[in-house]
NUDO-790324 format. One record per atom (N, C-alpha, C): residue number from 1; x, y, z. Coordinates in nm, 3 decimals, decimal comma. Example, Ala and Ser with C-alpha at 12.3 -4.5 7.8 and 13.67 -1.06 7.14 Angstrom:
residues 2
1 | 1,319 | -0,569 | 0,780
1 | 1,230 | -0,450 | 0,780
1 | 1,320 | -0,330 | 0,780
2 | 1,285 | -0,225 | 0,708
2 | 1,367 | -0,106 | 0,714
2 | 1,290 | 0,003 | 0,787
***
This chain:
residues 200
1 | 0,084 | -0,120 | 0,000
1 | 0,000 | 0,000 | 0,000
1 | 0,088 | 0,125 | 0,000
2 | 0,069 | 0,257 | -0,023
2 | 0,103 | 0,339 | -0,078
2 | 0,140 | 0,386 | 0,011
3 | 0,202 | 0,469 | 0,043
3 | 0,280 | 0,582 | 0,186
3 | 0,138 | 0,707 | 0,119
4 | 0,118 | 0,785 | 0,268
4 | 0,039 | 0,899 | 0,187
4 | 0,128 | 1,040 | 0,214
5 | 0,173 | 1,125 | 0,132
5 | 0,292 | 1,212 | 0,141
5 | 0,213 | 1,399 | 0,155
6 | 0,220 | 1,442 | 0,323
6 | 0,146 | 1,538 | 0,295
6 | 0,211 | 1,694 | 0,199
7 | 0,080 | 1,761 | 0,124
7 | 0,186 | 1,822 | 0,044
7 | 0,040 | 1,970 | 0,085
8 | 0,080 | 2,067 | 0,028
8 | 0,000 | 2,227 | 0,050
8 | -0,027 | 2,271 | -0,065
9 | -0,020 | 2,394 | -0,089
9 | -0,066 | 2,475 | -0,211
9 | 0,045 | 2,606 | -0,214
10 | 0,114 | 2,595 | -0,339
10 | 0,208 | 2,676 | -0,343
10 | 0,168 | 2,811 | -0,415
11 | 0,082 | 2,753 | -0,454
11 | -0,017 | 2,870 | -0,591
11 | -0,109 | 2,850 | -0,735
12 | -0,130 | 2,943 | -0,771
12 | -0,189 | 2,893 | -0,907
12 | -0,137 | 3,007 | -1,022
13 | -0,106 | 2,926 | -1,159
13 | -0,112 | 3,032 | -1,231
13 | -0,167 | 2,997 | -1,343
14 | -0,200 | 3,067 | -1,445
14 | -0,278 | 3,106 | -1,557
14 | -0,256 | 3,010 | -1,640
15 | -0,354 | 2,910 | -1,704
15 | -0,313 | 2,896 | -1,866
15 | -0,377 | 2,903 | -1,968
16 | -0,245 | 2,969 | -2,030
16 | -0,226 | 3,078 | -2,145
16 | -0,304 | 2,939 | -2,293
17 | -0,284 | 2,837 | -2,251
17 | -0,297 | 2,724 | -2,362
17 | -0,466 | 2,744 | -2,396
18 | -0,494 | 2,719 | -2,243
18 | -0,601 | 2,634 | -2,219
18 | -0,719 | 2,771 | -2,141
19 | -0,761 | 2,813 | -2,219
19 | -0,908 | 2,994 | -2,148
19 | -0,951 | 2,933 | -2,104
20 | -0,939 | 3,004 | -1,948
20 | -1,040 | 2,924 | -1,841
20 | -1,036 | 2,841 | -1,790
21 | -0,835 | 2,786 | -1,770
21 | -0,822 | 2,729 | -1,634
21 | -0,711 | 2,768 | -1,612
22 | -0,648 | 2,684 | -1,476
22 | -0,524 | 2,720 | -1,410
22 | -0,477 | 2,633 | -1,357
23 | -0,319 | 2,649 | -1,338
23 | -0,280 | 2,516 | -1,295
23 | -0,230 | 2,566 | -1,100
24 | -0,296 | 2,419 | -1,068
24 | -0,275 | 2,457 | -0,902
24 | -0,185 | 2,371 | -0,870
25 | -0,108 | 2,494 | -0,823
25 | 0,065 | 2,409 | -0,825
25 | 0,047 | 2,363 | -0,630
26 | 0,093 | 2,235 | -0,629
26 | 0,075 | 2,144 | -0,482
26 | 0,233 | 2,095 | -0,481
27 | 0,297 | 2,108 | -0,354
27 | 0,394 | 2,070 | -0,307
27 | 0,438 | 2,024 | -0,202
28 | 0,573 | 1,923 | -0,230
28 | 0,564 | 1,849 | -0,102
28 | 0,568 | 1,938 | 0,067
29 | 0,596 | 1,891 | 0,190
29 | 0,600 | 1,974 | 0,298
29 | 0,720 | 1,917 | 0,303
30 | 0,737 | 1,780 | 0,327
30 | 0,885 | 1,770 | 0,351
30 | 0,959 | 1,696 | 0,274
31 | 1,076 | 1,614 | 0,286
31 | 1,161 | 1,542 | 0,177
31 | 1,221 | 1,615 | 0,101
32 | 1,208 | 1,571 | -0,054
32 | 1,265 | 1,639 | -0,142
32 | 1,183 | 1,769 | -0,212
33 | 1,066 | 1,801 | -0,166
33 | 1,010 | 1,910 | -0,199
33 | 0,927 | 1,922 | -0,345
34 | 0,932 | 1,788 | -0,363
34 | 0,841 | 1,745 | -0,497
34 | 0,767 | 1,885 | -0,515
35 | 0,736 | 1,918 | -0,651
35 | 0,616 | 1,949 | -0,672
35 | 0,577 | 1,923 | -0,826
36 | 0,385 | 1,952 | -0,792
36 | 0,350 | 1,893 | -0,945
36 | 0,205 | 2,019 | -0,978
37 | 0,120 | 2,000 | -1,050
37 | 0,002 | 2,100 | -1,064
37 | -0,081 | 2,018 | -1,159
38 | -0,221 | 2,106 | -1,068
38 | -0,313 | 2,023 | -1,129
38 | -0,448 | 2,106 | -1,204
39 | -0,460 | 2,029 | -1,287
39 | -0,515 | 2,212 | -1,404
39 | -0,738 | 2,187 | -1,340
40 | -0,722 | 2,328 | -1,317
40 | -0,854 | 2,329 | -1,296
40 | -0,929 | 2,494 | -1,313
41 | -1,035 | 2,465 | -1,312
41 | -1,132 | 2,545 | -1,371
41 | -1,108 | 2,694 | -1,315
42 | -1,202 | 2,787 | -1,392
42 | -1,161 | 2,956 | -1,316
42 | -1,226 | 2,950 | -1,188
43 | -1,367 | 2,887 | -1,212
43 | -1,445 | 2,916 | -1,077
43 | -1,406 | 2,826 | -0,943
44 | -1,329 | 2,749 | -0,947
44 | -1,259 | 2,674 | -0,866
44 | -1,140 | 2,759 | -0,844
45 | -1,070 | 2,767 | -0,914
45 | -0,955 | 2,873 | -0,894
45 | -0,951 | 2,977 | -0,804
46 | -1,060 | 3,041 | -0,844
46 | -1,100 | 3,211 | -0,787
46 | -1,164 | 3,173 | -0,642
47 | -1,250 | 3,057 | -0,630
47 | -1,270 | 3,047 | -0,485
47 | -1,166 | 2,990 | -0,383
48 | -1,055 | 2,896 | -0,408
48 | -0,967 | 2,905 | -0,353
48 | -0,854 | 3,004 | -0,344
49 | -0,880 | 3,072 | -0,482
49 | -0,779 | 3,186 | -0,447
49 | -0,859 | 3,337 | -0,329
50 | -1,014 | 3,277 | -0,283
50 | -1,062 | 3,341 | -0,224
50 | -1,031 | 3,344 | -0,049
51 | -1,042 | 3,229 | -0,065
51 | -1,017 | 3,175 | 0,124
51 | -0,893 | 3,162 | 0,135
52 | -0,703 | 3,158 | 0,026
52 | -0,614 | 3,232 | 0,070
52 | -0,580 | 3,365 | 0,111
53 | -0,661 | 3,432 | 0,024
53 | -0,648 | 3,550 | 0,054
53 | -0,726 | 3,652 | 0,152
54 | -0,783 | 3,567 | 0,226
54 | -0,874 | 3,605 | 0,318
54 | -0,983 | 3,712 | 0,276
55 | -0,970 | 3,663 | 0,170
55 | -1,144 | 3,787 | 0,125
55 | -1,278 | 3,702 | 0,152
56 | -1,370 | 3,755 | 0,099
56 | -1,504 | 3,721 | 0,151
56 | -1,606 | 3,767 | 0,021
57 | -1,663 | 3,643 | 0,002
57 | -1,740 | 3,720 | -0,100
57 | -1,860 | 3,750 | -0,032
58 | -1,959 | 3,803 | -0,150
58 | -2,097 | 3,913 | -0,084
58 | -2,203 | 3,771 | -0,029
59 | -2,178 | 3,661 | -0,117
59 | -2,299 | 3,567 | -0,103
59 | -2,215 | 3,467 | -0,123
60 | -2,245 | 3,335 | -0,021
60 | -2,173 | 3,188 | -0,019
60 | -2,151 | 3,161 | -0,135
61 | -2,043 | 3,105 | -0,154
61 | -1,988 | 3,000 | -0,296
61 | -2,013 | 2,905 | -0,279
62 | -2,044 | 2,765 | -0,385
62 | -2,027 | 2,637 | -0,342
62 | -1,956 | 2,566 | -0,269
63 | -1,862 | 2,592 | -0,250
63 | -1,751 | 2,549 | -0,138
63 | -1,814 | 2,581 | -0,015
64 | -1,800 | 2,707 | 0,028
64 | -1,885 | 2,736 | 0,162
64 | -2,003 | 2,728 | 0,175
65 | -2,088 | 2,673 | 0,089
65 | -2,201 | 2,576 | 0,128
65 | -2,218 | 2,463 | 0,152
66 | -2,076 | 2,415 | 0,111
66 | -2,067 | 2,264 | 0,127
66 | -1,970 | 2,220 | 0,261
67 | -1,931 | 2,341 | 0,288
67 | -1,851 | 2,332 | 0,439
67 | -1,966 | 2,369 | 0,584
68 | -2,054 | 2,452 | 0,465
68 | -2,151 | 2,486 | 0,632
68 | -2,265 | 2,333 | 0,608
69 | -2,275 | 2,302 | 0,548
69 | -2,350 | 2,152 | 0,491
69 | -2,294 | 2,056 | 0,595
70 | -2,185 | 2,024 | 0,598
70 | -2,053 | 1,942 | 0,658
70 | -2,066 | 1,974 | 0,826
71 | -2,062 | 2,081 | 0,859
71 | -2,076 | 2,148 | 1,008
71 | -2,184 | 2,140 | 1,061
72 | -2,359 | 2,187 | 0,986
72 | -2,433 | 2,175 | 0,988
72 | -2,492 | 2,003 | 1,044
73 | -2,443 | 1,890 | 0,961
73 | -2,426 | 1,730 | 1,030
73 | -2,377 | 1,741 | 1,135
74 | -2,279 | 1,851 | 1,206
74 | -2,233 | 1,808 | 1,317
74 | -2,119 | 1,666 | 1,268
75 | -2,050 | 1,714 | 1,131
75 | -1,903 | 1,648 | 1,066
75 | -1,833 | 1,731 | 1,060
76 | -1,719 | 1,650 | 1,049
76 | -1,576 | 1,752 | 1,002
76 | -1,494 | 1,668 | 0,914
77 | -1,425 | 1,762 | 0,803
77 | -1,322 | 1,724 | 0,719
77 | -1,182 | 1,692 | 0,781
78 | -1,167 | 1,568 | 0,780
78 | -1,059 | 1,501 | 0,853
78 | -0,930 | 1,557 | 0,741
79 | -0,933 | 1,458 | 0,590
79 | -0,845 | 1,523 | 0,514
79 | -0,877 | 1,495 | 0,335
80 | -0,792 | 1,525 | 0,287
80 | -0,842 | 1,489 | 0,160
80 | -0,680 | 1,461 | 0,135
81 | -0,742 | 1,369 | 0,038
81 | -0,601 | 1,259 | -0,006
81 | -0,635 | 1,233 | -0,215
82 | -0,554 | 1,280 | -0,275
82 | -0,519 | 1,235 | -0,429
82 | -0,521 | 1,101 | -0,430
83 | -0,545 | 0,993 | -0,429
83 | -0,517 | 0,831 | -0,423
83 | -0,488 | 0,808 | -0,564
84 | -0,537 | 0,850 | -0,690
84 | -0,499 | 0,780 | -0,826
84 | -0,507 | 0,886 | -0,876
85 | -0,473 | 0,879 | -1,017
85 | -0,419 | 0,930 | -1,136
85 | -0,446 | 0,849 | -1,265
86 | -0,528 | 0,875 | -1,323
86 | -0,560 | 0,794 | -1,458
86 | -0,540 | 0,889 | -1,624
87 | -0,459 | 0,865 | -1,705
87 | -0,455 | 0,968 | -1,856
87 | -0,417 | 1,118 | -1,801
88 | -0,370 | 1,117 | -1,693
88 | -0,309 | 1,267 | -1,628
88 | -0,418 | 1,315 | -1,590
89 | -0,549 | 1,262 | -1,511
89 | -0,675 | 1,346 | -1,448
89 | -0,649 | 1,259 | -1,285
90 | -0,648 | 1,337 | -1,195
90 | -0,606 | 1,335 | -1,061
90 | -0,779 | 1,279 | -0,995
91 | -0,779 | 1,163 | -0,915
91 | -0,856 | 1,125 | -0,877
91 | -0,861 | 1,142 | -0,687
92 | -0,997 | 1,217 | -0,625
92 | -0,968 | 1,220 | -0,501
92 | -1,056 | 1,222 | -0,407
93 | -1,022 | 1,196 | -0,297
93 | -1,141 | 1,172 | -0,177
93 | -1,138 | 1,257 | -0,033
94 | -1,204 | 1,279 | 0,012
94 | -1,231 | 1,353 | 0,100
94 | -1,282 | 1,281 | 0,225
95 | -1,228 | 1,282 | 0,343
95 | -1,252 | 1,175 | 0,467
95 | -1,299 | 1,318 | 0,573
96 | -1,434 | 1,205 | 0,586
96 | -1,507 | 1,293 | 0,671
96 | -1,504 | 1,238 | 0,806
97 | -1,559 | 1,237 | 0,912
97 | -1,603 | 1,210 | 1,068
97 | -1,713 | 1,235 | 1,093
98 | -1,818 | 1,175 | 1,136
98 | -1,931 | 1,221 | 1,195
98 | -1,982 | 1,130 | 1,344
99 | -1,938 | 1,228 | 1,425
99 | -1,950 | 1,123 | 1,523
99 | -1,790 | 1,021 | 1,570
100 | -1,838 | 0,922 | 1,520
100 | -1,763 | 0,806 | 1,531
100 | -1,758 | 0,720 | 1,412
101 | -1,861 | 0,775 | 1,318
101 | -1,842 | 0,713 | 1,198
101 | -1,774 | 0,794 | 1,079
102 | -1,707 | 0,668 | 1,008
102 | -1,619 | 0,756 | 0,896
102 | -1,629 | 0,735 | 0,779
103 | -1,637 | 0,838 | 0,691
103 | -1,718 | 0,856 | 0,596
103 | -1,604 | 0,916 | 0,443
104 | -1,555 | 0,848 | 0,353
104 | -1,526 | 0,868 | 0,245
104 | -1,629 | 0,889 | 0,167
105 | -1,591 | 1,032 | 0,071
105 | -1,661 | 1,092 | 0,005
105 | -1,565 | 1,094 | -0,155
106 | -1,613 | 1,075 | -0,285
106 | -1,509 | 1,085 | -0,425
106 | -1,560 | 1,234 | -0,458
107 | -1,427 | 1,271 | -0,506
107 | -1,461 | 1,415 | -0,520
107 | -1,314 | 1,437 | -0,640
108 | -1,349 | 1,539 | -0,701
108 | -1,281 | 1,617 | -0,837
108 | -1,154 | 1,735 | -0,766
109 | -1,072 | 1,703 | -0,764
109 | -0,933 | 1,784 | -0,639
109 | -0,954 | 1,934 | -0,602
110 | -1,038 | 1,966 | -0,703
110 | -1,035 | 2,107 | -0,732
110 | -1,167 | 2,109 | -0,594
111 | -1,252 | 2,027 | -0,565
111 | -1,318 | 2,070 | -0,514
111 | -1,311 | 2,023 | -0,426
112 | -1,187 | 1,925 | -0,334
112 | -1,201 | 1,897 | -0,207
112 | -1,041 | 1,921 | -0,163
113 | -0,957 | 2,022 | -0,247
113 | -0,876 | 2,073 | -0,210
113 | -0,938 | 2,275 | -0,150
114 | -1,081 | 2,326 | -0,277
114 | -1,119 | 2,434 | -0,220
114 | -1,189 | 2,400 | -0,069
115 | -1,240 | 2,277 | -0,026
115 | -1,274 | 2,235 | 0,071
115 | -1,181 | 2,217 | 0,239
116 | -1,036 | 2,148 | 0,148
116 | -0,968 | 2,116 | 0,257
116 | -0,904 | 2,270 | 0,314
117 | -0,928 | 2,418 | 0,217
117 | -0,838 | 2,482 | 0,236
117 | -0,997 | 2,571 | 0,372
118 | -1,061 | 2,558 | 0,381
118 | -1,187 | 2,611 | 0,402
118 | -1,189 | 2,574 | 0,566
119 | -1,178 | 2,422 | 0,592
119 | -1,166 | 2,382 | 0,727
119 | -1,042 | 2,325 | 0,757
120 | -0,926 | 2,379 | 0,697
120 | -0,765 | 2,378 | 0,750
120 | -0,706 | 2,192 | 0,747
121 | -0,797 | 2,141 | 0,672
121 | -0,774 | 1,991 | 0,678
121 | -0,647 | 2,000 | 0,565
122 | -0,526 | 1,919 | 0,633
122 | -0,441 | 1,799 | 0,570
122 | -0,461 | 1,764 | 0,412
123 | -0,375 | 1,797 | 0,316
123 | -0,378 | 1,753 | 0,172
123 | -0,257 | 1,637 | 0,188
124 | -0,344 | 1,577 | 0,109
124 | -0,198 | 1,404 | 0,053
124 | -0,206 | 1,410 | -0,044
125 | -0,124 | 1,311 | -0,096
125 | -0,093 | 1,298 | -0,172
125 | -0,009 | 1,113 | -0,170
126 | -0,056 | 1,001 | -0,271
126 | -0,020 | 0,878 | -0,235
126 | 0,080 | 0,894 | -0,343
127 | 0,202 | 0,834 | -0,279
127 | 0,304 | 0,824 | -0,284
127 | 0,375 | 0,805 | -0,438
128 | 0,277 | 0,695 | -0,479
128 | 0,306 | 0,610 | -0,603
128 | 0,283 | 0,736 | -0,714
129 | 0,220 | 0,782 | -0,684
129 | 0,169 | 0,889 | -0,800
129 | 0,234 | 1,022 | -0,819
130 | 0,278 | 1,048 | -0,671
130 | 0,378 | 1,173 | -0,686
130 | 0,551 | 1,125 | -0,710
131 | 0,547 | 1,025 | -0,686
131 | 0,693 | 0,930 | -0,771
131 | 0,692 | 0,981 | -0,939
132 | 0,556 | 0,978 | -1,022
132 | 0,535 | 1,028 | -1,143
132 | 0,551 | 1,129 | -1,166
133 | 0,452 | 1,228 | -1,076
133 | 0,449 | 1,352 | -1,152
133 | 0,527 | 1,465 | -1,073
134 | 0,594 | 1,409 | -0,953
134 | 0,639 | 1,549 | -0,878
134 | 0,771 | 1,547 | -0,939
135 | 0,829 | 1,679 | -0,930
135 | 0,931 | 1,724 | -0,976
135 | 1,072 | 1,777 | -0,913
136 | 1,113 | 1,776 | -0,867
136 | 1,244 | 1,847 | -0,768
136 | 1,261 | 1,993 | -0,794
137 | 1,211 | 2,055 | -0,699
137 | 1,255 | 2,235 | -0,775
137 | 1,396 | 2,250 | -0,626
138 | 1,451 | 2,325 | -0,652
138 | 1,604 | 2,379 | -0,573
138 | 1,502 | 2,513 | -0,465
139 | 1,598 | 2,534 | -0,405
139 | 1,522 | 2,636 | -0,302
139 | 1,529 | 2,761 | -0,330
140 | 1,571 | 2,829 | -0,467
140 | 1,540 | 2,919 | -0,530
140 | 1,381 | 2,952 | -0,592
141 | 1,370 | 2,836 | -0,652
141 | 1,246 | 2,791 | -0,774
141 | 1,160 | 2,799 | -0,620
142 | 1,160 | 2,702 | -0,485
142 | 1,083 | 2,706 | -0,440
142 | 1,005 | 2,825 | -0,372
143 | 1,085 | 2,909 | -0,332
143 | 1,057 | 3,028 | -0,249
143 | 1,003 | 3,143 | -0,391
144 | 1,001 | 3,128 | -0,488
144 | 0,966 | 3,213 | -0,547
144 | 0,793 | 3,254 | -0,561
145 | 0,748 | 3,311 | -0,528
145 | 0,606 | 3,319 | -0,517
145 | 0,505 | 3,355 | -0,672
146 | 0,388 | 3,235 | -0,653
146 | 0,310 | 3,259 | -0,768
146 | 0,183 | 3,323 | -0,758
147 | 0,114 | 3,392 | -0,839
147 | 0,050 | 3,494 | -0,779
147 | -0,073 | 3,418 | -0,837
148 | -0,225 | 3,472 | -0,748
148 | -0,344 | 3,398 | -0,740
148 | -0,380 | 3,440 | -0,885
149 | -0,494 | 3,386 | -0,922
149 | -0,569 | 3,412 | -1,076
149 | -0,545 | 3,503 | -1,088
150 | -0,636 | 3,617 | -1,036
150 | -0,673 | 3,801 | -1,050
150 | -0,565 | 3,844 | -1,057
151 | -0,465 | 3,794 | -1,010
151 | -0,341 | 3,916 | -1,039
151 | -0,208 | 3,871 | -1,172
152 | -0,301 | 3,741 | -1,250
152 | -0,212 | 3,750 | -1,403
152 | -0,233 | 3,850 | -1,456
153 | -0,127 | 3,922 | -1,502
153 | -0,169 | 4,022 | -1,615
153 | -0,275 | 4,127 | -1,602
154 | -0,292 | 4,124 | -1,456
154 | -0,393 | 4,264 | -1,467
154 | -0,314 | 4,378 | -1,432
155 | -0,355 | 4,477 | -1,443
155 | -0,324 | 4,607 | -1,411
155 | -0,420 | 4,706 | -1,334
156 | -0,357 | 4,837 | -1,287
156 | -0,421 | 4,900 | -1,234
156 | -0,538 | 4,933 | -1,331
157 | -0,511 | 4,913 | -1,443
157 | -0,668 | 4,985 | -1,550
157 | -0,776 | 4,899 | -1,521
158 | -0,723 | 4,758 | -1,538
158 | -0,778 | 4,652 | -1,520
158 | -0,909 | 4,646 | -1,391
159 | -0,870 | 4,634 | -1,320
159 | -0,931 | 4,670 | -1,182
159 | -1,056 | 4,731 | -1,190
160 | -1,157 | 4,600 | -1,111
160 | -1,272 | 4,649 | -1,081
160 | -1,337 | 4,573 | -0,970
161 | -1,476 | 4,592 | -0,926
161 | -1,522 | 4,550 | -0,780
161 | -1,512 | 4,395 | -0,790
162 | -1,536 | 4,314 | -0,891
162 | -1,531 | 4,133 | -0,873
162 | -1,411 | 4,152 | -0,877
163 | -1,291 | 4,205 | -0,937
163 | -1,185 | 4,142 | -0,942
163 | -1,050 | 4,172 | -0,830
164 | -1,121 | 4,291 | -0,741
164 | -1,038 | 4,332 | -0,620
164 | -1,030 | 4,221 | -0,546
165 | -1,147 | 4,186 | -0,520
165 | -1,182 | 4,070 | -0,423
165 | -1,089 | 3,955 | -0,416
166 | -1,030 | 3,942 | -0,531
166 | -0,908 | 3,797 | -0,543
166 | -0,757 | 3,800 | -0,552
167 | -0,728 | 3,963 | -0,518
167 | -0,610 | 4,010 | -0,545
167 | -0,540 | 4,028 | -0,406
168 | -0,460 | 3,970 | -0,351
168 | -0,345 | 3,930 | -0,230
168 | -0,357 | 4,052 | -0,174
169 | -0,313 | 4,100 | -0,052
169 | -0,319 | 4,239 | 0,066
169 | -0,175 | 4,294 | -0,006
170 | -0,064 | 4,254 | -0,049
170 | 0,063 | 4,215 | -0,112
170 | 0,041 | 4,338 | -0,209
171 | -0,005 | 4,222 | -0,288
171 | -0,094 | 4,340 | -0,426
171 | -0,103 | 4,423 | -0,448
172 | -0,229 | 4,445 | -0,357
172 | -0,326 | 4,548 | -0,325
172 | -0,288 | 4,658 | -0,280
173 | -0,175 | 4,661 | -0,210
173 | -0,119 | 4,780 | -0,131
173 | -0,026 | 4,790 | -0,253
174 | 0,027 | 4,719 | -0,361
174 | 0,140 | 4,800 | -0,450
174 | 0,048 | 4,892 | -0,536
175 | -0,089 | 4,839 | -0,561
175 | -0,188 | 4,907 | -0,694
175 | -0,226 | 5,039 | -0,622
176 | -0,236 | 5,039 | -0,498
176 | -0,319 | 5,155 | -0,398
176 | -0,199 | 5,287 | -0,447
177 | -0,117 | 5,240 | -0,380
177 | 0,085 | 5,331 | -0,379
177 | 0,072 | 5,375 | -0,566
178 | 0,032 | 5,287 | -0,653
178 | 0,028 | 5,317 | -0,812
178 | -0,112 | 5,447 | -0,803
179 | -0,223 | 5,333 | -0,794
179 | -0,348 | 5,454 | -0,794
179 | -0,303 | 5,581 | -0,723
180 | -0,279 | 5,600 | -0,605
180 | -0,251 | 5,736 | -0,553
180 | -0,140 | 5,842 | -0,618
181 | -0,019 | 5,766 | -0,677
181 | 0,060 | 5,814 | -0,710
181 | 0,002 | 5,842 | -0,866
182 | -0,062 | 5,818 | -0,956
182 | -0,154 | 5,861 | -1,075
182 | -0,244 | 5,898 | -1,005
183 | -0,312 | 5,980 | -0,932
183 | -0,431 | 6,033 | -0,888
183 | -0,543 | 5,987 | -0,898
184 | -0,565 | 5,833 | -0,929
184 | -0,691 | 5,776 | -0,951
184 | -0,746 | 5,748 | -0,829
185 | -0,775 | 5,887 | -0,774
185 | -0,820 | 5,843 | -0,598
185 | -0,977 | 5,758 | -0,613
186 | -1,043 | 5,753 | -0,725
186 | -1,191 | 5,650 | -0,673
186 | -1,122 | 5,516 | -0,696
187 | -1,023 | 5,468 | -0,736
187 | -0,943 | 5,324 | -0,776
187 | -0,897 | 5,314 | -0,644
188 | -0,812 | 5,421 | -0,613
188 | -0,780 | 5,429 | -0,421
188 | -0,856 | 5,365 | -0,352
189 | -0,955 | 5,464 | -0,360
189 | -1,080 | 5,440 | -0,252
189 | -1,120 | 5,317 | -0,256
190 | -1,156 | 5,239 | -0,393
190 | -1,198 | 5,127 | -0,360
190 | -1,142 | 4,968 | -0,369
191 | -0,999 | 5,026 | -0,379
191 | -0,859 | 4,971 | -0,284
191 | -0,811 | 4,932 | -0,153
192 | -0,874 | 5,011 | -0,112
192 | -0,878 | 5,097 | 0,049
192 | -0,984 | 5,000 | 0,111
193 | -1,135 | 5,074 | 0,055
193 | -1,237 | 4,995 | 0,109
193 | -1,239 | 4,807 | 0,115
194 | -1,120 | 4,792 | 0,053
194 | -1,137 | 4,614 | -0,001
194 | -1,046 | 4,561 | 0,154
195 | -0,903 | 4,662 | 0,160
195 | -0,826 | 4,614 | 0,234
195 | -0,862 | 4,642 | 0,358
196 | -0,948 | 4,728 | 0,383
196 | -1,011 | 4,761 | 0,522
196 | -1,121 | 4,641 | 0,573
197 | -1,164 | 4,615 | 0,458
197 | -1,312 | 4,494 | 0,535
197 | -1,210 | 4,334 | 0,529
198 | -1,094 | 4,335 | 0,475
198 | -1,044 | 4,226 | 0,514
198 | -0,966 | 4,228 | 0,649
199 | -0,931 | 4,338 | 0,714
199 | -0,899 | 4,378 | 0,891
199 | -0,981 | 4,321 | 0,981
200 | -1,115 | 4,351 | 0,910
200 | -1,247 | 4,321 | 0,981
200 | -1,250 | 4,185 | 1,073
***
């Protein structure tokens, strides 16, 4: 049986190939620092790139309906684990608790990795499969930071109320320092207003 190898979320970035998805780059925690990515949709994307970045949207996403769903049983997300890999599509499950009983759930990564990131649960990864696809990056490559969806290729022009919402505190404070310094004080303002309700 497989060792299960825990690994996190290093980031996501854009692809340029493929309109309208992204690849979510997952890496090891310890060992050799494997890493690999796994291509998934915008609206999956943007909600995990939501609950890193500690924003909040106006009205629940599927994810956080399916976490207050989960809480609501009086369950909790133990962890979610990758177990297979079939034609390069990542197969995965989600281990629940309820009670005393335990409960595997099959689920699509994209959506029980936006899950695991929601109630702080444990990502795996089985062993056999990241032998395939993980990669060795040096501790240059690793520390280099990849930036969430919203902030490929946008710009300060770019910028508007859906798309503040997914853009890092990081970011946000370099576009604010840009807007002010070009005088676009209503771009400010509602710069300002984004990074203030995430204090909250």
């Amino acid at each position: 049986m497989a060792a299960e190898i825990k690994i996190h979320i290093s980031g996501m970035i854009f692809n340029q190939s493929m309109g309208g998805t992204y690849s979510l780059v997952l890496s090891e925690d310890e060992g050799q620092k494997r890493r690999f990515s796994v291509l998934i949709g915008e609206s999956e994307a943007q909600s995990i790139a939501l609950k890193l970045n500690n924003a909040k949207s106006p009205r629940p996403l599927s994810h956080d309906l399916m976490n207050s769903i989960i809480r609501e049983l009086n369950a909790r997300l133990v962890k979610v684990l990758i177990y297979e890999m079939v034609n390069d599509i990542f197969y995965s499950e989600i281990y629940l608790v309820q009670g005393d009983k335990p409960i595997v759930v099959d689920a699509r990564t994209s959506d029980a990795v936006a899950l695991a990131v929601r109630s702080n649960a444990p990502i795996y990864i089985n062993s056999d499969i990241l032998e395939i696809v993980g990669t060795v990056v040096n501790e240059e490559e690793a520390s280099e930071a990849i930036e969430s969806p919203a902030e490929q290729s946008i710009s300060l022009l770019d910028l508007t109320q859906d798309k503040v919402r997914y853009i890092s505190l990081i970011r946000l404070q370099e576009f604010l320092d840009q807007a002010v310094e070009e005088e676009k004080y209503e771009v400010a303002a509602m710069i300002r207003d984004e990074m203030e309700l995430r204090k909250k």
